[in-house]
C-alpha positions, 0 to 999 in steps of 0.5 A: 446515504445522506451523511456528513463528512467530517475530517474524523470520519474520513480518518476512520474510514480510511483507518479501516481500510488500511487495517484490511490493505495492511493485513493482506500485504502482511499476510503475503509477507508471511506466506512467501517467508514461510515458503522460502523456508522449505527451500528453493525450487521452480515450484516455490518461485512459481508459487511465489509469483502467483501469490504476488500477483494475488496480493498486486490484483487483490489490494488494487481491488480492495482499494477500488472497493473501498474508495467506491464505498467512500463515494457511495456512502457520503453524497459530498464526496467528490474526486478529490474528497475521495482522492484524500480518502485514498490517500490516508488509507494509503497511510494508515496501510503503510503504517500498518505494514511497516510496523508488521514487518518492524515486528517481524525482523525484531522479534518474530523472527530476528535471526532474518536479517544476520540470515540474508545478509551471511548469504550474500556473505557467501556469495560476495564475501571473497570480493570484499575487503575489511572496510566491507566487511566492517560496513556489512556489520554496521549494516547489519545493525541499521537495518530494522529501521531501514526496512521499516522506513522503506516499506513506509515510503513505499507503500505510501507512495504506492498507494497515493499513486494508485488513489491518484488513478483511481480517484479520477472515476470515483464517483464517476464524473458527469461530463455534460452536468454544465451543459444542462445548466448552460442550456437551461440558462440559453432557454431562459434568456431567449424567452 
């Protein structure tokens, strides 16, 4: 298709994308939380790890696919166009999942966070002295934003690192498109 590209629309576009990367990730999120709930056992780890597998291969893929939908739709979008496509919906992703996982902790289920940490309670709280236990409090009251601010940074990084790879072979690259020109040119000149 014979589109302009436009700041806006590349914003747009990658909007969306981040929107369907984001639900996938949040999705996952709330399966394995409701499946830590029934417990634990060697079924739910292994259901767990499939399930990450599914989210790891599905949102490499995704990504593939929309950059590759990016490339196809708009004929001035090269490597690094896309690249930055890649990017921003890496953004708009990571955005969308820490604002999911912010709204998780704080108020779908806010008892999470005092939940995992009185665990590691039981299992740490005899080593620990009261400057321990008084930084585990403190802790406990940053924590929203610590997750929200590490899921960003991850996700981020994550998904730039994977637009970097990606981009690479999207749209796929000519290798001999200078030799044409270059033999035309010889073919001239010889004349």
């Amino acid at each position: 298709m014979d589109k302009n590209l436009s700041r806006g629309i590349l914003w747009n576009k990658a909007a969306a994308a981040g929107l369907a990367l984001g639900a996938v990730s949040s999705a996952y999120m709330f399966i394995t939380q409701y499946l830590s709930s029934l417990g634990t056992s060697l079924w739910i780890s292994g259901t767990n790890l499939i399930l990450w597998s599914i989210k790891l291969i599905g949102c490499v893929w995704l990504m593939m696919f929309f950059m590759k939908r990016f490339s196809a739709e708009f004929n001035e979008a090269d490597n690094s166009v896309t690249f930055r496509f890649g990017t921003a919906t890496a953004l708009c992703s990571a955005l969308i999942y820490a604002a999911v996982t912010l709204a998780n902790v704080l108020i779908i289920n806010p008892d999470l966070i005092s939940q995992q940490l009185d665990a590691a309670m039981k299992i740490y709280g005899s080593a620990l002295d009261s400057n321990s236990l008084a930084a585990m409090d403190t802790v406990e009251a940053i924590m929203p934003q610590v997750m929200f601010f590490s899921n960003l940074a991850y996700c981020f990084l994550y998904g730039t690192v994977l637009s970097a790879i990606l981009s690479r072979n999207i749209p796929p690259r000519d290798p001999f498109a200078g030799r044409q020109g270059n033999a035309t040119e010889r073919e001239n000149s010889a004349e």
